[in-house]
C-alpha positions as CSV (number, residue, x, y, z in Angstrom):
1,X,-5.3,1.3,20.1
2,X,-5.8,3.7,17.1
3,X,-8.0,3.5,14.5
4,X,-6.8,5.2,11.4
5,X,-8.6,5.8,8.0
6,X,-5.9,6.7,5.6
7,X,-9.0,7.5,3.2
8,X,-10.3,10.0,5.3
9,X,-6.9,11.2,7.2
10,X,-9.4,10.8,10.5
11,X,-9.1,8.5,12.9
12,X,-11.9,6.4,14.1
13,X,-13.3,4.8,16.5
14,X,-14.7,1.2,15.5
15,X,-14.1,-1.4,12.5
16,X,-14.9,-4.9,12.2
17,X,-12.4,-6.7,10.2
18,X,-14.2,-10.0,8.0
19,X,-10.6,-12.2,7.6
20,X,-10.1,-15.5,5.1
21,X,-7.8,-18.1,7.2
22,X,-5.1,-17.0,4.8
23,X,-5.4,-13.6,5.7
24,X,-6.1,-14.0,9.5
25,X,-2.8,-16.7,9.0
26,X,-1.1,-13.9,7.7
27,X,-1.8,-11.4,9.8
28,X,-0.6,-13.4,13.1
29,X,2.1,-14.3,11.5
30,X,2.8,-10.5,11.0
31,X,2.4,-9.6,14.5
32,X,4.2,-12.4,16.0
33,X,7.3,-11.5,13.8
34,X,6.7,-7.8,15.1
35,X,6.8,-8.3,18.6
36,X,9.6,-10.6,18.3
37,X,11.8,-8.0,16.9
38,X,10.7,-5.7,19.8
39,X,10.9,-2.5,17.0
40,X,8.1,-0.3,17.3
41,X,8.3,1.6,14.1
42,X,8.3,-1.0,11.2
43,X,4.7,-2.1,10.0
44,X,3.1,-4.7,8.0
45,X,0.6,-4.6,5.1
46,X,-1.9,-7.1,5.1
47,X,-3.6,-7.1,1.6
48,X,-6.4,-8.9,-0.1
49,X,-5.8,-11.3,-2.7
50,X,-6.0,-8.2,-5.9
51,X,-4.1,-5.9,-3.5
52,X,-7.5,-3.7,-4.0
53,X,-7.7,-3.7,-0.1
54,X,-5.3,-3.5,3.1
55,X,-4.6,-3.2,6.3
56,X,-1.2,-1.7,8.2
57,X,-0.3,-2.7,11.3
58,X,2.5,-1.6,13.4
59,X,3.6,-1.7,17.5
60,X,3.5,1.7,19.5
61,X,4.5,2.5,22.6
62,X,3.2,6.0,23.4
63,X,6.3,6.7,25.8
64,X,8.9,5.2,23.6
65,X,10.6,6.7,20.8
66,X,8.0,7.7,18.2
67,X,10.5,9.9,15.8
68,X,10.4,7.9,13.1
69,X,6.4,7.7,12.7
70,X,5.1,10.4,10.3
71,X,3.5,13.3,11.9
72,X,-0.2,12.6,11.8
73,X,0.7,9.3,13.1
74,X,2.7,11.4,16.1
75,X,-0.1,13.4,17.0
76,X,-2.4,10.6,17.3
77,X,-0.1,8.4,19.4
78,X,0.3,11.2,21.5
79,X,-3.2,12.1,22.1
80,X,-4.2,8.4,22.6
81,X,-5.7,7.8,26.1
């Protein structure tokens, strides 16, 4: 798992994420729909109801293809333990 602040451009090591059903709705349905394509570099957006807030999620696999994620996103994947 990585935890990545796009605010900070650091990655960290603990959130807590406080979900409406809608939003916890929509973010299974996000994941489901990922791993049932199997493609490990598209991602999701989960936003709040004003779009002020947001979560992205995507599927990695560290030894799969990870060309197509940007670079800080490589380095990370790569350095995950």
């Amino acid at each position: 798992m990585i935890i990545f602040d796009e605010d900070t451009n650091r990655s960290i090591s603990n959130i807590t994420l406080l979900l409406k059903d809608d939003e916890a709705l929509q973010l299974v349905t996000y994941l489901n729909s990922l791993l049932a394509r199997g493609v490990k570099n598209e991602h999701c957006h989960l936003n709040n109801d004003d779009y002020a807030k947001e979560v992205t999620v995507t599927l990695y696999d560290k030894d799969g293809d990870i060309d197509h994620f940007a670079e800080k996103y490589k380095k990370l994947i790569l350095s995950d333990g």
